[in-house]
ZAKOL-614363 format. One record per residue: residue in one letter; x, y, z of N, C-alpha, C in turn. Coordinates in steps of 0.001 Angstrom, whole numbers, padded with zeros to 6 digits, always signed. Example, Ala and Ser with C-alpha at 12.3 -4.5 7.8 and 13.67 -1.06 7.14 Angstrom:
2
a+013190-005690+007800+012300-004500+007800+013200-003300+007800;s+012850-002250+007080+013670-001060+007140+012900+000030+007870;
***
This chain:
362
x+000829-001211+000000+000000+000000+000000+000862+001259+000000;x+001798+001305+000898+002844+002442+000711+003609+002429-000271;x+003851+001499-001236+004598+001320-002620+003269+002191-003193;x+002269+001659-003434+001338+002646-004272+001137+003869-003807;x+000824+003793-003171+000548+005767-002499+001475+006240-003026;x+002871+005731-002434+004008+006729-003471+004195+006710-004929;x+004001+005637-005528+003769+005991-006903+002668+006847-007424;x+001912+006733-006886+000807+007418-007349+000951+009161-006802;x+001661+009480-006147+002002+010944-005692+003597+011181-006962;x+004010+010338-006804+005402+010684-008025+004870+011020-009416;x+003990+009636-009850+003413+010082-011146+002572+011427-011206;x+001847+012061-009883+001089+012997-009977+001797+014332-010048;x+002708+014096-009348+004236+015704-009329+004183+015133-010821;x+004830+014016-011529+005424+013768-012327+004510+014996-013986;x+002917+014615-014070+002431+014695-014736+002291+016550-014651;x+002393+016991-013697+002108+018342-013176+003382+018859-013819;x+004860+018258-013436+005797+019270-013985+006131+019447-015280;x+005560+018331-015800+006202+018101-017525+005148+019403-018481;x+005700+019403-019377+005079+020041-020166+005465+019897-021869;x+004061+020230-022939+004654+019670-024222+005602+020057-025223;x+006659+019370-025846+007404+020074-026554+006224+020544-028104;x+007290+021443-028881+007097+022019-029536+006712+021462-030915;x+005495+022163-031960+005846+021057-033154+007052+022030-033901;x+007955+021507-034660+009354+021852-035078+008968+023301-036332;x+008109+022771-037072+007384+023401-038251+006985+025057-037851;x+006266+025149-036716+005021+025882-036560+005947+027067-035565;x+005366+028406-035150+005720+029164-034309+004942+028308-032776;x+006036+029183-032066+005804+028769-030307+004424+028896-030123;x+004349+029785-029936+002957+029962-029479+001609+029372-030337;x+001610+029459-031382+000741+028309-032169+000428+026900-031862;x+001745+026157-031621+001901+025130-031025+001334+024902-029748;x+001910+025580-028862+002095+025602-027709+000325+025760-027337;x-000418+026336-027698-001901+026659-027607-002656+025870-027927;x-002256+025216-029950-003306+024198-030607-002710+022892-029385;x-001591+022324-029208-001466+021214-028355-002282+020971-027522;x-002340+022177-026922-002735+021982-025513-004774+021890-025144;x-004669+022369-026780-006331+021829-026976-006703+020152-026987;x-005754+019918-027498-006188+018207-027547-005515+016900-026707;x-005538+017804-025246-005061+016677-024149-005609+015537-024317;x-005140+014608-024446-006048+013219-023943-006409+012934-022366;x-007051+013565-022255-007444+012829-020714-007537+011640-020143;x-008859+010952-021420-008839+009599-020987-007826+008295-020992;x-006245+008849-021943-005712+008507-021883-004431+008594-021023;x-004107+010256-020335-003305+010431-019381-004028+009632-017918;x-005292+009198-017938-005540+008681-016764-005710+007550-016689;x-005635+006406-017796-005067+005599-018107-003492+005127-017502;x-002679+006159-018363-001688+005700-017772-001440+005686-016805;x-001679+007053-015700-001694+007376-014176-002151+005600-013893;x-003325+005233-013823-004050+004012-013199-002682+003021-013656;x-002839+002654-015248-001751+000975-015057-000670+001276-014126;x+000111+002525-014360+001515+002693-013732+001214+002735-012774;x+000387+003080-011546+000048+003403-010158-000306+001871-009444;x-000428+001042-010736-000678-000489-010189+000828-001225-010018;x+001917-000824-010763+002940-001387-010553+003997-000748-009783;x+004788-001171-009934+006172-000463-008616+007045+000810-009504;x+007830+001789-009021+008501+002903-009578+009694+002206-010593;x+010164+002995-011173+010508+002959-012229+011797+002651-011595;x+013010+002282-011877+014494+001630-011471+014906+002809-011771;x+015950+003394-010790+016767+004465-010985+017721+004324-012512;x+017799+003070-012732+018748+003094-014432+018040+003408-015420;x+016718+002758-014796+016087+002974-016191+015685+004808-016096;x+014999+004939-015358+014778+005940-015602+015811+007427-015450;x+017392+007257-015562+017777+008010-015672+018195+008105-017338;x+017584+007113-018419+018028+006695-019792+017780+008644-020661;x+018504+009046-021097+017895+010060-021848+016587+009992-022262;x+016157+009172-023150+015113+009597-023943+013896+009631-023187;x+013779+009514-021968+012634+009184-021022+011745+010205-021663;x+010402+009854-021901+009243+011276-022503+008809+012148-021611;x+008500+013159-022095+007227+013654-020951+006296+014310-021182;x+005756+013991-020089+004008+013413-020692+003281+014794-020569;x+001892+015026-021901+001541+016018-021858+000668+016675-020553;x+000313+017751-020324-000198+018692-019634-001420+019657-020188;x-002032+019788-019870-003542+020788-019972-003015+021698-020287;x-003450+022899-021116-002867+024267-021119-003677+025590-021324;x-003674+026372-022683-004691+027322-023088-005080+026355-023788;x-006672+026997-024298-007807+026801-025470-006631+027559-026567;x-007257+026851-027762-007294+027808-028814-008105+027384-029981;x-008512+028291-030977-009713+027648-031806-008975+027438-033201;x-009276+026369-033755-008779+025997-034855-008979+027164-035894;x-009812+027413-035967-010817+028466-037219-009442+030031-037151;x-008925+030065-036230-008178+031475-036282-006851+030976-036764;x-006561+029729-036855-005087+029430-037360-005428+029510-039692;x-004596+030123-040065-004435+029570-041354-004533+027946-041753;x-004578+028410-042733-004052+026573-043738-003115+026147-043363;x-001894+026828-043614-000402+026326-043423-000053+026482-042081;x-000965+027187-041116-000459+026794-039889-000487+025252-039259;x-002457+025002-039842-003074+023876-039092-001942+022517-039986;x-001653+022694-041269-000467+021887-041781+000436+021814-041014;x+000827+022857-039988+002174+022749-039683+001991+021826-038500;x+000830+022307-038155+000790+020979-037017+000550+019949-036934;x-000128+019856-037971-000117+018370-038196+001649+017693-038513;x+002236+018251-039464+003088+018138-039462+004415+017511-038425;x+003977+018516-037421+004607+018873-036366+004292+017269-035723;x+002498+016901-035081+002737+015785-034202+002709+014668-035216;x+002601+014504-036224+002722+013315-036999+004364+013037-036592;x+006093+014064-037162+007200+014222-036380+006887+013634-035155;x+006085+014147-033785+006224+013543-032701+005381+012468-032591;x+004684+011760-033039+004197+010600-032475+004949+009323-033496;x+005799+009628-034617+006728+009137-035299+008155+008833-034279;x+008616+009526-033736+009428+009839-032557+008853+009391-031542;x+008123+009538-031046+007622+008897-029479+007860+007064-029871;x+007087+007050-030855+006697+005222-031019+008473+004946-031570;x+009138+005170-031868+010356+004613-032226+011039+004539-030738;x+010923+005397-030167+011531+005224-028436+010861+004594-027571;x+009849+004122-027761+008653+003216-027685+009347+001670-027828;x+009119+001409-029044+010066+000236-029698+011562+000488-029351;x+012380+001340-028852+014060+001303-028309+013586+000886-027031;x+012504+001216-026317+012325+000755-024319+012061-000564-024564;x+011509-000791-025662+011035-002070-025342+012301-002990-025795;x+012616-002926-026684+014739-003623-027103+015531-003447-025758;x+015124-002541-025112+016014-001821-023777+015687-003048-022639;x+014491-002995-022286+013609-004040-021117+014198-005549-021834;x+014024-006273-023060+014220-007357-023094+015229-007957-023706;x+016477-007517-023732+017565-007522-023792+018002-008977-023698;x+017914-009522-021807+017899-010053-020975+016774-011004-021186;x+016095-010918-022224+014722-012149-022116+013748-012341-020806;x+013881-011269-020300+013300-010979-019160+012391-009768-018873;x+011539-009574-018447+010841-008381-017774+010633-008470-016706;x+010508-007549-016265+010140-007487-014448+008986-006105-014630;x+008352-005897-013554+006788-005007-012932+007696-003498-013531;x+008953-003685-013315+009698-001984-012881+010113-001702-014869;x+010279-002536-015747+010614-002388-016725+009035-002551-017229;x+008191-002960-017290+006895-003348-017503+006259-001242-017690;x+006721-000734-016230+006338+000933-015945+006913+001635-016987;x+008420+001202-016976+008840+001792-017787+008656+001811-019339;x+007986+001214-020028+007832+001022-020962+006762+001683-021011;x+006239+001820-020030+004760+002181-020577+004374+003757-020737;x+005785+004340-019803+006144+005834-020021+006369+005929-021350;x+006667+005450-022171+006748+005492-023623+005499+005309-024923;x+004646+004385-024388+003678+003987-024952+002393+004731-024708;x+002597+005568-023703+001762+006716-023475+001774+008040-023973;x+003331+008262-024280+003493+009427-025004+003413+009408-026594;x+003262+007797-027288+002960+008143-028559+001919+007767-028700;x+001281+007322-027933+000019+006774-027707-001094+008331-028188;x-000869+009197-026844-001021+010778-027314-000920+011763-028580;x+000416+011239-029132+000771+012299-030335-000010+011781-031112;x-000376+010351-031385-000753+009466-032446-002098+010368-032496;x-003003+010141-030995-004636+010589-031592-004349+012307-031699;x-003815+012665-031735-003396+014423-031599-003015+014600-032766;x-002292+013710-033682-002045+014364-035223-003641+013494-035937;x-003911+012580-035550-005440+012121-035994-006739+013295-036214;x-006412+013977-034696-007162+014908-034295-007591+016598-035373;x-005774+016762-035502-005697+017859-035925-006178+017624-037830;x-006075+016310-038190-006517+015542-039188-007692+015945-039634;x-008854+015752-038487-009740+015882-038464-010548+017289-038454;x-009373+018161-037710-010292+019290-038028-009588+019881-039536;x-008733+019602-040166-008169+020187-041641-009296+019852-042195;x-009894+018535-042276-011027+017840-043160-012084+019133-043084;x-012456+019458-041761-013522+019764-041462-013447+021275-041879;x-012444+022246-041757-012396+023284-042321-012163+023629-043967;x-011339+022693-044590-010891+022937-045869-011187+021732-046798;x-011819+020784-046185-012745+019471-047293-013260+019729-048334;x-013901+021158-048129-014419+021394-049601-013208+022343-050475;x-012526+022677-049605-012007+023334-050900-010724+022726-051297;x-009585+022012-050594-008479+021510-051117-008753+019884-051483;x-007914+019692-052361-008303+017914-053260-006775+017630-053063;x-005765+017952-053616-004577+016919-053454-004334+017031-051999;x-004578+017860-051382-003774+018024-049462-004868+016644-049022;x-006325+016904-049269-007237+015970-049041-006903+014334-049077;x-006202+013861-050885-005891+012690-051128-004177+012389-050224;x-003470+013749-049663-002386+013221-048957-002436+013042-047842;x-003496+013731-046734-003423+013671-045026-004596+011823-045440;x-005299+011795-046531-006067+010442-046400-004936+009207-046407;x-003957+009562-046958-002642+008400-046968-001892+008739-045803;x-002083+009577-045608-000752+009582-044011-001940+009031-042823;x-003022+009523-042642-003896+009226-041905-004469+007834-041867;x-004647+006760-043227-004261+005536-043287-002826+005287-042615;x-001870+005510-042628-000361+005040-041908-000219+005204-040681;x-000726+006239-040323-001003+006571-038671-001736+005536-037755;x-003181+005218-038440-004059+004026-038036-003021+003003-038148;x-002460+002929-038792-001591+001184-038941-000550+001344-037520;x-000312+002914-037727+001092+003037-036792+000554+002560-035021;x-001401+002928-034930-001659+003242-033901-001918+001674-033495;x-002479+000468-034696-002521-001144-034364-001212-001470-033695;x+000193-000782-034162+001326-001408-033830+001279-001508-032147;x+001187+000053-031940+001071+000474-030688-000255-000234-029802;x-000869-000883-030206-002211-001213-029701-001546-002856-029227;x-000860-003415-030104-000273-004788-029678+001005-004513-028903;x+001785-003711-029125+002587-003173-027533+001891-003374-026226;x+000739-002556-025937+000007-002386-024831-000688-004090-024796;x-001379-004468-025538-001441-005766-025567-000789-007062-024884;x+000287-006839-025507+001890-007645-024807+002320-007372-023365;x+001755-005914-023063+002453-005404-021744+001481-005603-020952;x-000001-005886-021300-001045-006230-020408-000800-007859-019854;x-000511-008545-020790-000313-009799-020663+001006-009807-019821;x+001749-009630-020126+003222-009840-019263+003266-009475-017762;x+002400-007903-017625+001636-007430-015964+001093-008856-015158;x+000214-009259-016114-000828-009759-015541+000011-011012-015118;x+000935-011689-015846+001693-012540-015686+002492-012212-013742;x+003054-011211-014389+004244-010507-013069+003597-010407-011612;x+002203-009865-011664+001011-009800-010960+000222-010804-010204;x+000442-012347-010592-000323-013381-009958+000933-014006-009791;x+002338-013088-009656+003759-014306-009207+004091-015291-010281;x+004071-015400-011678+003915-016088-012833+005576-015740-013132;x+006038-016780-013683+007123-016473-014750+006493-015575-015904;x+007209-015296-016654+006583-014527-018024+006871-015485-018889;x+006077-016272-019686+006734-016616-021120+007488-016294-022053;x+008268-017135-022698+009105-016704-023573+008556-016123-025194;x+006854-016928-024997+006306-016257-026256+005885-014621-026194;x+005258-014623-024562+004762-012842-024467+005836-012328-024597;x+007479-012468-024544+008264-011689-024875+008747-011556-026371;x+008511-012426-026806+009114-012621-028104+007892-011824-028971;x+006421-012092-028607+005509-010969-028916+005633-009452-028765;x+006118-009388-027638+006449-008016-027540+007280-007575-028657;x+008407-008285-028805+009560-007708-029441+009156-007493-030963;x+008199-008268-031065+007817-008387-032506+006806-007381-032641;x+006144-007133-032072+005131-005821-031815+005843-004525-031953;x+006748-004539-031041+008012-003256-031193+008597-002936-032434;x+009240-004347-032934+009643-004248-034239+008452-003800-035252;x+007482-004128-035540+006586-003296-036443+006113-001844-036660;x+006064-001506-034855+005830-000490-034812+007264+000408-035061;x+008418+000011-035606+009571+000888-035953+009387+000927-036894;x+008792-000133-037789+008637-000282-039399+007599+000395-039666;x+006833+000814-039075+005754+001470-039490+006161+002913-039282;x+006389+003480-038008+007290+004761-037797+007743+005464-039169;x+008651+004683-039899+009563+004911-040921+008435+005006-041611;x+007502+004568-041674+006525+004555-043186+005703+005417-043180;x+005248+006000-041835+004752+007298-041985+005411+008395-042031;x+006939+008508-041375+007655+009600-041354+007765+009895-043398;x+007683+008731-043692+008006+008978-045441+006706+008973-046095;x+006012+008894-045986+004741+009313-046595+003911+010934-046451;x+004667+011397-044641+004597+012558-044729+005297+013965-045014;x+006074+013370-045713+007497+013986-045836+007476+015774-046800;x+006088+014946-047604+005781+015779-048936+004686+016794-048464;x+004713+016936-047622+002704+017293-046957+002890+018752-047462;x+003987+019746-046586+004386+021001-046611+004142+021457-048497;x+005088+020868-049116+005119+020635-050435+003502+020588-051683;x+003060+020204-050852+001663+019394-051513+000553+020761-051375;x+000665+021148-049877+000096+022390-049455+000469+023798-050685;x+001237+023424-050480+001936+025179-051148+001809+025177-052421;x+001619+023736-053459+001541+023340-055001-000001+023849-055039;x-000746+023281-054075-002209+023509-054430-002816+024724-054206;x-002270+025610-053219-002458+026846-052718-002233+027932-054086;x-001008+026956-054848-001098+028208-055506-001567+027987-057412;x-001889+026231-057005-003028+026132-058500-004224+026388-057989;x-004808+027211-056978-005933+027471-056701-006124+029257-057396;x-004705+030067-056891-004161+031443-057068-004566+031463-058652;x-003807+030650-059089-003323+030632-060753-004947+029939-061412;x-005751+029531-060648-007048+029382-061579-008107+030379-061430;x-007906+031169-060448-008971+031975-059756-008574+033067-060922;x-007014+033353-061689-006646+034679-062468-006932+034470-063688;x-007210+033623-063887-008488+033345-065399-009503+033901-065346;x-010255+033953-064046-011698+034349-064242-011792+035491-064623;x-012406+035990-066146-012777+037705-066367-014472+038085-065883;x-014242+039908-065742-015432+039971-065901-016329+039432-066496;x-018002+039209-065913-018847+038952-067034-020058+039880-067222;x-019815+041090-065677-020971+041725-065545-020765+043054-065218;x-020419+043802-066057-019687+045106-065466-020859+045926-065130;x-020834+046490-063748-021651+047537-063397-021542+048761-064704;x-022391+049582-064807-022919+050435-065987-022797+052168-065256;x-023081+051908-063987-022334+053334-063660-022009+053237-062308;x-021673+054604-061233-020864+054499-060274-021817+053697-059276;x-023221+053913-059019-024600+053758-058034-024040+051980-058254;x-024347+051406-059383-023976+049873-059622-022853+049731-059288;x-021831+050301-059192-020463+049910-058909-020451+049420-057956;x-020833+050314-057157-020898+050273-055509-021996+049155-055254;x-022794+049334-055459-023622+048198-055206-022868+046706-055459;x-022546+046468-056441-021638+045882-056627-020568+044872-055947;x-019915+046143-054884-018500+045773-054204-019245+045383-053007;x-020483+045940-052414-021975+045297-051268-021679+044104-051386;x-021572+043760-052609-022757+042171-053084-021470+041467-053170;x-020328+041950-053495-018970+040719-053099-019008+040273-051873;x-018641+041741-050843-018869+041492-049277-019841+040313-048854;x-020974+040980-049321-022318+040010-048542-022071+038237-048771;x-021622+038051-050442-021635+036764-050761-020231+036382-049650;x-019181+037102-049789-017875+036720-048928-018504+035955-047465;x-019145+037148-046717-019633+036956-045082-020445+035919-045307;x-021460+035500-045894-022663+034077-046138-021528+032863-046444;x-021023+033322-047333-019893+031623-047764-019116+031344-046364;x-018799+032384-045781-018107+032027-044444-018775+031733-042805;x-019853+032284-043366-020145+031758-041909-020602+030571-041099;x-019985+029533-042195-019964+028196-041496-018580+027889-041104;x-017598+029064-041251-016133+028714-041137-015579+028061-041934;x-015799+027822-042902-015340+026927-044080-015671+027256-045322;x-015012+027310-046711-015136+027762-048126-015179+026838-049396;x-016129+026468-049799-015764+025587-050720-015244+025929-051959;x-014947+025032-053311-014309+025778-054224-015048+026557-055124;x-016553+026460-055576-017601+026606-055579-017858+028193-055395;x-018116+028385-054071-018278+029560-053323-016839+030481-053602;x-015038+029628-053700-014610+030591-053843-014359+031411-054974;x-014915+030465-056225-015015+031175-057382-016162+031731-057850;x-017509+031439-057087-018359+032599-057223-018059+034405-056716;x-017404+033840-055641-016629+035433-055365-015483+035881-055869;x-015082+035292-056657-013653+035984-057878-014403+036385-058243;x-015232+035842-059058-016552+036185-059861-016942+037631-059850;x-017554+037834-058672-018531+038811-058058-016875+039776-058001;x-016078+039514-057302-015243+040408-057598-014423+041067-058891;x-014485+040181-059460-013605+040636-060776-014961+041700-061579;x-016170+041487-060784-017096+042190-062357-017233+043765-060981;x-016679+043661-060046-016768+044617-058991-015725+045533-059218;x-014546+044831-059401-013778+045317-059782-013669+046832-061015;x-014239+045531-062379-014018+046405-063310-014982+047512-063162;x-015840+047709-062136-017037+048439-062361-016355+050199-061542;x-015916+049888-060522-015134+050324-060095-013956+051629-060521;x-013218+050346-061319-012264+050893-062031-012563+052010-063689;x-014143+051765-063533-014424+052389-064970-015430+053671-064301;x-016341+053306-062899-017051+054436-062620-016868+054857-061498;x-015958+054863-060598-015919+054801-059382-014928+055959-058905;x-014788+056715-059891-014299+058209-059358-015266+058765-058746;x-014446+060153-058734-015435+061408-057375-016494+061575-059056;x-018080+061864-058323-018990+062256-059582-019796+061039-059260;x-021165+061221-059711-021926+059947-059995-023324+060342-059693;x-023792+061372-059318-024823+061282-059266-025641+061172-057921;x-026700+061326-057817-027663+061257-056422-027606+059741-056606;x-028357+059138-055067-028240+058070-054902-027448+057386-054188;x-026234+057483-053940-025236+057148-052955-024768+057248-051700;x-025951+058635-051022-025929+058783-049976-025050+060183-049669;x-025228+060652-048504-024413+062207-048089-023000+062166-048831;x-022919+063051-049447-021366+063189-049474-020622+061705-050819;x-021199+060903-050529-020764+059779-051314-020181+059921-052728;x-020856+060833-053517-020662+061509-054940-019285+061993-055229;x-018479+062542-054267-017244+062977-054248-016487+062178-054120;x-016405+060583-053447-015828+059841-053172-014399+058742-054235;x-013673+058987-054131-012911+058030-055693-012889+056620-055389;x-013778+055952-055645-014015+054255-055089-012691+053917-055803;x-012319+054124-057110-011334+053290-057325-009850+053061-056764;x-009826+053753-055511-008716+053730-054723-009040+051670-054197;x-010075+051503-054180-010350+050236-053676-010684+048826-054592;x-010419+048869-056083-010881+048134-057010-009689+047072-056970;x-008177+047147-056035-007239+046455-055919-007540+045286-054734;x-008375+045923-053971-008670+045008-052468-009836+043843-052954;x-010433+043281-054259-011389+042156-054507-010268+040889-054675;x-009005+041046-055359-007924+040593-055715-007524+040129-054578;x-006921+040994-053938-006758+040938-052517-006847+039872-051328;x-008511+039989-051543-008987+039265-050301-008853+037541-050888;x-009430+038207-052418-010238+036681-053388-008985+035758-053051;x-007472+036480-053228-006449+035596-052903-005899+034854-051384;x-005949+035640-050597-006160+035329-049170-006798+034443-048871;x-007906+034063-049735-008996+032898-049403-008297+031701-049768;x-007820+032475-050979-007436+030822-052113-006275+030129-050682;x-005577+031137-050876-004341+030502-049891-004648+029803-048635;x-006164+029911-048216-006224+029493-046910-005824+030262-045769;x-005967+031512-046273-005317+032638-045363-006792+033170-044614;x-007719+032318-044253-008816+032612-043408-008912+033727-042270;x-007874+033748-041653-008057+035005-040613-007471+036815-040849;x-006923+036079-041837-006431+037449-042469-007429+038063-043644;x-008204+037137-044319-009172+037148-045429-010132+037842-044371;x-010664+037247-043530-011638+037882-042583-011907+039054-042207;x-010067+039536-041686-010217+040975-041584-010017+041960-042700;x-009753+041656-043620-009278+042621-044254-010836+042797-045585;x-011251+041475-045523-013481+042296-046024-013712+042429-044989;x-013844+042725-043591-014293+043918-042617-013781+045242-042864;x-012675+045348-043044-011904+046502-043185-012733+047259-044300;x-012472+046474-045501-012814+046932-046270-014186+047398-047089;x-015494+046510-046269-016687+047070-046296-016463+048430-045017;x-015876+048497-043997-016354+049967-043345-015535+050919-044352;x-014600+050553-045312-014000+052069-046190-015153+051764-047463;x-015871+051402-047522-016904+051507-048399-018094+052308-048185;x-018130+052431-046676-019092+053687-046303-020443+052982-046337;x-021284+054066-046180-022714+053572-046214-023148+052863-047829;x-023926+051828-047866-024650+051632-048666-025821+052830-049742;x-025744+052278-051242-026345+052907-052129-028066+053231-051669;x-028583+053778-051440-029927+054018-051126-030752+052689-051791;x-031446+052126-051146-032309+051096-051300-031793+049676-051530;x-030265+049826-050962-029932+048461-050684-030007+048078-049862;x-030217+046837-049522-030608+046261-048101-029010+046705-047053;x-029268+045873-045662-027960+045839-045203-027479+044492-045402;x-026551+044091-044676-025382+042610-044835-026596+041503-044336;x-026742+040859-044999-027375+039206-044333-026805+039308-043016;x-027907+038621-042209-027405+038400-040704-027046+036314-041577;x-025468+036415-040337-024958+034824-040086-023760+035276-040863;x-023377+036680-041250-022093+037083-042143-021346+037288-041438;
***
């Protein structure tokens, strides 16, 4: 009973002081925020419970370098405010660490059975390992899941590459699933005073060994991701600059009306947080015929209709910002696209007399 109490107070300092490293790709604070959104709980208390059932870790073993450490709770942060190439980077980033965790994973476990032997204290130790890629694994799954969910409709090759790394990950996570497997059996062995078999070890080892082979097969399948991102980002750029006018406003009152009706369609396509490809070339669209309308009537002059003062106004200082934004989108540059059609409907001033205002949900 006093063997457990104290383990169970070590692992609890233990879990309190650690904190998560960084993904390599991404800025600090990006990282450091999206991580800390997708603690596993049910799995840090997991481990707390098996390890709190067996004895502390051997001063050798656990003075080995690579010992992990295990994640920690931190800030919120919302997916929707990171870019494209950020939420890439993180994925990026824990696919790197749960590639890394499970290979030191499979080295503890070469480490423990060396000797053809396990004992309760190498049994813990292993499992400090199998917990930390255990984590990264559903955490790059995770962040998987929300790319789908924000940019599904609009990117196709990033789509057909996180679906192949995200197949390799699942394989990577079976490897890891027969680790824990092996180490349940071998406990349970150590636990009722049992020798261990020579097959649960030789299982283990063979479990370990896959999961290194698999490691390698996702680290190389994701190798291209960064690459794949930035090709499509910018055959999205390069198709959107085809689109010509098809509807040129006829004088300044339409112009303006016009550059309304980009905005409005912009704020409606977005306010599910997500853009399809669809929606983003209906608003090149709407912009490019905003544009030219702009650029042909949108000096000071125009006539009643526009509201106080409006008549004097040179809109075409603004016929560069449809381009602008339309590109920001393509790129996946969502939070910057956001602000800058806010910005740019309040330098648009009041609306043409008898246009409605913005759709509410924009």
């Amino acid at each position: 009973m006093l063997r457990t109490i104290l383990i169970s107070l070590t692992l609890t300092a233990m879990l309190a002081a650690c904190g998560l490293p960084a993904a390599p790709t991404a800025s600090a604070d990006i990282v450091s925020t999206a991580i800390a959104e997708t603690q596993q709980s049910q799995s840090l208390a997991q481990a707390t419970a098996n390890a709190a059932a067996l004895t502390s870790i051997p001063p050798t073993l656990a003075a080995t370098p690579i010992l992990p450490v295990t994640p920690t709770p931190g800030v919120t942060v919302e997916y929707v405010n990171l870019t494209e190439e950020e939420l890439t980077a993180l994925i990026e980033g824990a696919v790197a660490e749960a590639v890394s965790a499970t290979e030191q994973a499979a080295t503890a476990v070469t480490t423990t059975t060396t000797d053809d032997a396990v004992t309760t204290e190498e049994v813990a130790y292993v499992y400090e390992y199998y917990y930390y890629a255990d984590y990264y694994v559903e955490y790059a799954e995770e962040l998987m899941a929300e790319y789908y969910d924000l940019y599904g409709d609009l990117a196709t090759d990033m789509i057909t590459e996180l679906n192949a790394i995200e197949a390799e990950v699942a394989q990577l996570n079976d490897t890891l699933t027969s680790i824990d497997s092996s180490l349940q059996e071998i406990n349970s062995s150590l636990q009722q005073g049992l020798a261990v078999a020579e097959e649960s070890i030789a299982q283990l080892e063979a479990a370990a060994q896959q999961a290194q082979t698999k490691a390698q097969q996702v680290q190389n399948q994701a190798q291209d991701m960064i690459s794949v991102l930035q090709a499509e980002q910018q055959g999205r750029v390069d198709q959107l600059s085809q689109i010509q006018a098809n509807n040129i406003p006829t004088d300044k009152i339409t112009a303006l009306q016009s550059a309304f009706e980009f905005v409005d369609f912009a704020n409606t396509a977005m306010s599910d947080n997500k853009l399809s490809r669809d929606e983003l070339t209906n608003m090149t669209q709407l912009g490019k015929n905003a544009q030219s309308g702009l650029q042909q009537f949108g000096g000071a002059g125009g006539g009643g209709g526009l509201g106080a003062g409006r008549a004097d106004v040179d809109l075409t200082q603004f016929s560069g910002k449809f381009d602008e934004i339309t590109t920001q989108f393509a790129r996946g540059q969502m939070p910057q696209a956001r602000g800058n059609l806010n910005q740019f409907e309040g330098s648009l001033g009041e609306r043409p007399e008898g246009m409605p205002s913005r759709p509410r949900g924009g």
